[in-house]
N, C-alpha and C positions, 0 to 999 in steps of 0.2 A: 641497307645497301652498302656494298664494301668499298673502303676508299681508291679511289685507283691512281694517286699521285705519289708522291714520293713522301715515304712515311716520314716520322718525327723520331727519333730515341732519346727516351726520357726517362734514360734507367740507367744514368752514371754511376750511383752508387754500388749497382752491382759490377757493369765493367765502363771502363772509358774509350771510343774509339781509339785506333794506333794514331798516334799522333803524327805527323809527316817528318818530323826529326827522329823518332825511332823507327819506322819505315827504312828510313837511308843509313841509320847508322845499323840497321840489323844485315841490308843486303850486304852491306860493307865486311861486316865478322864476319856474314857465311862467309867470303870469300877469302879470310885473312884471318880469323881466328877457329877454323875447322880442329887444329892437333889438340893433343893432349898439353898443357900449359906445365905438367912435371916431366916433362921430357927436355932434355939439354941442347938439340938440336934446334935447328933456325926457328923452325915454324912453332916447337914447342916455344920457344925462348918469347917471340913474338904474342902466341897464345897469352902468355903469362903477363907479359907486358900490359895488354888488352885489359887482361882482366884485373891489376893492377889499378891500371886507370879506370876502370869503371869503380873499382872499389874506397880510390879517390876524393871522385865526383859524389857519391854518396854521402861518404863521414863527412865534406866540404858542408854540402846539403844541409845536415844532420846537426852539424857542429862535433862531430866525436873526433875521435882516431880512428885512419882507415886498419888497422889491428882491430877494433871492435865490431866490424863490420863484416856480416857471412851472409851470404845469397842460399835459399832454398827453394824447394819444386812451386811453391806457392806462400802466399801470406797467412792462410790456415795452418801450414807446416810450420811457418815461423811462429807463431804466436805457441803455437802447443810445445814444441821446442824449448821456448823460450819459458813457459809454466813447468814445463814436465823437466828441465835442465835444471832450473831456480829449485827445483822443491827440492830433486834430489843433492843440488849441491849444498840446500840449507839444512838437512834432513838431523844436525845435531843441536842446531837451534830450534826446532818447531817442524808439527808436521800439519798445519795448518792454512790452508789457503783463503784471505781474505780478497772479496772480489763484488763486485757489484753485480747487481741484477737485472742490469739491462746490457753485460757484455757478450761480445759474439759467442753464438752456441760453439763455437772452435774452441772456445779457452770454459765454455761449460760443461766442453765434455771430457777435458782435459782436467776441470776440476774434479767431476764426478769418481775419478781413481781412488782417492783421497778424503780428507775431513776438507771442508769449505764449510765457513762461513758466510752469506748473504748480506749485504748491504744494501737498503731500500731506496728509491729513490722517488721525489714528489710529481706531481702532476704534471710538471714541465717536463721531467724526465734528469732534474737534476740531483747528485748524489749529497745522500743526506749525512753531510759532514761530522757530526755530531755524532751522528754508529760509527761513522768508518773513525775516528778519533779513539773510540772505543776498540773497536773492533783491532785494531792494529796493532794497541795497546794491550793486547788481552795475552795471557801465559799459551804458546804455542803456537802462536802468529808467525808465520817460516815466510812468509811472501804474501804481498798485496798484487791485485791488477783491477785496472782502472782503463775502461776505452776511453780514449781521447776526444770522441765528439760520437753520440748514436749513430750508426749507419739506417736507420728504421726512420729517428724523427729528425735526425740534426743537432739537439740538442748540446754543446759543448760544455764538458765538464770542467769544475776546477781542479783541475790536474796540480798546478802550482800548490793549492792548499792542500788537496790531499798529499802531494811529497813529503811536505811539511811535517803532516802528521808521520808520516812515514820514518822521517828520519831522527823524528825523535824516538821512536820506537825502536829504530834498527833493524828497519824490514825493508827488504829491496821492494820496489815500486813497478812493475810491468806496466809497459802503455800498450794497449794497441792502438795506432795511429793508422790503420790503413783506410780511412776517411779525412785525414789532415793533411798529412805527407804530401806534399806538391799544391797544396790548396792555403791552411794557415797555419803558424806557426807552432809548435809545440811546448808548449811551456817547458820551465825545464827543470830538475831534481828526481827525475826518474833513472831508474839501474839499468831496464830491461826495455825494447822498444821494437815491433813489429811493423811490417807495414807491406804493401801489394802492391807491385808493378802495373796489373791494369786497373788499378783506380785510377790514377793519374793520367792513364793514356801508354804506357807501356805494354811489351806484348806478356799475355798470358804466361804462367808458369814459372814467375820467378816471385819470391818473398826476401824480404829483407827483414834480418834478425842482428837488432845491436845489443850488445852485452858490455856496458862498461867495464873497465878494468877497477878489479877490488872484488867485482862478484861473482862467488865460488857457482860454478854450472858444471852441470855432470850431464854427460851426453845420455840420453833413453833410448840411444838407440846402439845397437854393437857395431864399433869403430874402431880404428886405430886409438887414436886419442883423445879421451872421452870428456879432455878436461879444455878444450879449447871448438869453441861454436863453432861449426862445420857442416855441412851437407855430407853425407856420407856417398861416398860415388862422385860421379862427376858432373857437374853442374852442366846448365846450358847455355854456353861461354856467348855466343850471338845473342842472346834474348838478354843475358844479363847486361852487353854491353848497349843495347837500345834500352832498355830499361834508365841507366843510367843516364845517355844521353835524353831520353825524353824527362828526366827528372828535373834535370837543368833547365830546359828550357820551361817547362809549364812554373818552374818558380817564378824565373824571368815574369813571366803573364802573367802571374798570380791575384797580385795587386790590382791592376786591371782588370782582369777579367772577375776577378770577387766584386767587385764594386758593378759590373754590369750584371752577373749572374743573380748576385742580391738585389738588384729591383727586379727585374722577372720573378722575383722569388716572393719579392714583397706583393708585387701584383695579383701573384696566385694568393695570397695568404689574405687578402683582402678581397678578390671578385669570388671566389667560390663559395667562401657564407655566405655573398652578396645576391646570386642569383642559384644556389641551388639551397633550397628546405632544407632543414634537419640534416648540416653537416657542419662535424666538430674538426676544425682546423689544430692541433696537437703539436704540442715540442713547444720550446722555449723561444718566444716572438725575436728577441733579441741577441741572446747567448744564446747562437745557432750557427752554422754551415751557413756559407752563402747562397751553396748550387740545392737545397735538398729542402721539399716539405711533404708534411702529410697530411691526410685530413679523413676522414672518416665518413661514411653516409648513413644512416640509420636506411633500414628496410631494405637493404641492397647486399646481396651477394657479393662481396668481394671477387669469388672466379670469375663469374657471371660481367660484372666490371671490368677486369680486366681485359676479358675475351670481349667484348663490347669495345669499350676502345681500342683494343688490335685491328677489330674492323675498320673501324676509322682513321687507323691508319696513327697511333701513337702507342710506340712500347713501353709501357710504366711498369710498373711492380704493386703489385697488393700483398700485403700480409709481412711475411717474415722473409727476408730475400735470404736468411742461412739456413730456416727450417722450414720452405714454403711448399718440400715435397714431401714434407709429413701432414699436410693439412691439418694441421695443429695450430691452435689461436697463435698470434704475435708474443713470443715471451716479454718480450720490451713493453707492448702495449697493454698487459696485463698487469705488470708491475706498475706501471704509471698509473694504473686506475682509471685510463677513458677507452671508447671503444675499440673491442679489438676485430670485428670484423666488419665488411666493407670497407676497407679501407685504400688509399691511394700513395703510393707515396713516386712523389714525381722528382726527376734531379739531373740537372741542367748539366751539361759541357759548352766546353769552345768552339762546338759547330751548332749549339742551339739558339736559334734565331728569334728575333722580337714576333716575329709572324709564325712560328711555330706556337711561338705559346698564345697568341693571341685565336687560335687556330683552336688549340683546346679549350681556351676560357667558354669559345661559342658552341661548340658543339657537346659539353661537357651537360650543363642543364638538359636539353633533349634528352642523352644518354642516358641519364641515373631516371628522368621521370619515367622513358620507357619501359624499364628495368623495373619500376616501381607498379606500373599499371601492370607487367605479365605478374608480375607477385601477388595482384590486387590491394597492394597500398594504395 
């Protein structure tokens, strides 16, 4: 029976609703920052301003310089940017990409051009520090990347210690943060740093690509000036300026609402081994995301699950939220070594309610037995 109340969205990590401070600060650009921003005229002049301060509030954010700061069509376009820039600006140091094996398929198929190296990571889903030591270390190492926390399990990596190694090496560090950025902080000693307007709550279609100053990037794509990070064309001056404002704000909440998202999150990670059979709860219990868990079911279809609780009225995610229309196992979850299909992965925002998720706890056991009886488990 289908739900017929107002559903639940419980799939932040893929996007975050618009937040109500980019809402207003986007109607506001459409209406004030439509011109072209390299034009010398009023509305150019203002354009520019615009996007000035949006570029601001960012590196504030960030902690950089807003010089280091470039807005692209998406936070997949910035992270491969940001690989495919790095290699070819390192390209007389090393032509080798050091990268772990549970980062977004965007920076694995940006590695796939090239030689890459693999870095393992354990059962939690944390990176085995002791390769990447090596691995960084190694004759031909031109750039390392490192995501900032799983987007699959939550798992937060040591970013701090792998810099470390980094920088004894003299290999720039790439993050991708677009699971941190507006949520917890980023450690810091990295070169290169990515991240997505609507994880946060931002509207769709804009990424953010930092490139400190010191490291040599060579643009992949044909431009004017191939040596300074740039969107080639023209940005989407409204979307980038809600972007920015909503970035400000969910900092603001941050603190707050990490501390309420983390017990819902603890309560999922404890009721659902509790009343459903033969399901592996995954990712690191404590060096983890506040808003994000997963957990696995034996004898259950993963589609089959998800499309089950759609009926019931909660949007989650199963499998691989960057490769989940190849129907292809979880690459994250195959590296970690625990199950990679059936699985769930659920992930809170700022409009998710104590009675939302108390809502799934109860109907969630029904759901996978049924699913288990049409199987004949």
């Amino acid at each position: 029976m289908e739900y017929t109340g107002d559903p639940a969205y419980l799939d932040a990590a893929t996007a975050v609703p618009l937040h109500p401070v980019a809402r207003e600060a986007l109607l506001a650009a459409l209406a004030d920052g439509w011109a072209d921003p390299a034009r010398l005229y009023s509305a150019g002049r203002r354009a520019q301003q615009l996007s000035d301060a949006a570029r601001a509030v960012v590196a504030e954010v960030l902690g950089v310089r807003p010089d280091e700061v470039s807005f692209w069509p998406s936070g997949t376009a910035a992270a491969q940017a940001a690989v495919l820039g790095a290699m070819a600006g390192r390209a007389r140091r090393g032509d080798t990409l050091v990268h772990s094996a549970i980062e977004h398929s965007a920076v694995l198929h940006a590695a796939a051009r090239g030689k890459a190296v693999e870095v393992q990571v354990d059962r939690l889903g944390r990176l085995d520090l002791d390769a990447w030591e090596r691995a960084v270390a190694a004759p031909g190492a031109a750039l390392a990347s490192l995501i900032s926390a799983s987007h699959e399990v939550g798992t937060v990596q040591p970013v701090a210690a792998a810099a470390e190694y980094c920088g004894e090496a003299g290999v720039p560090l790439f993050v991708d943060a677009a699971q941190s950025v507006g949520r917890v902080p980023v450690p810091p000693g990295w070169s290169l740093l990515s991240a997505s307007a609507h994880k946060w709550g931002g509207p769709p279609g804009v990424g953010v690509l930092v490139v400190r100053k010191g490291v040599r990037w060579i643009s992949p794509y044909p431009q004017d000036d191939v040596y300074r990070p740039q969107l080639p064309g023209s940005a989407d001056l409204p979307a980038v300026v809600a972007a920015a404002a909503s970035l400000r704000a969910v900092v603001q909440e941050a603190q707050t609402e990490g501390v309420r998202l983390s017990a819902l999150v603890d309560r999922i990670r404890e009721r659902v081994p509790a009343t459903v059979p033969d399901v592996e709860v995954v990712g690191d219990p404590d060096q983890r995301l506040p808003h994000l868990v997963t957990f696995s079911c034996l004898y259950v279809d993963g589609e089959a699950l998800l499309h089950a609780l759609d009926r019931a009225g909660f949007a989650v995610s199963s499998g691989s939220s960057c490769t989940a229309s190849t129907l292809r196992p979880s690459h994250v979850l195959e590296a970690m070594g625990v199950l990679s299909h059936g699985n769930v992965r659920v992930s809170l925002h700022r409009g998710t309610t104590e009675a939302d998720v108390e809502r799934f706890l109860a109907v969630l056991p029904g759901i996978v037995a049924d699913l288990r009886r049409e199987a004949g488990m």
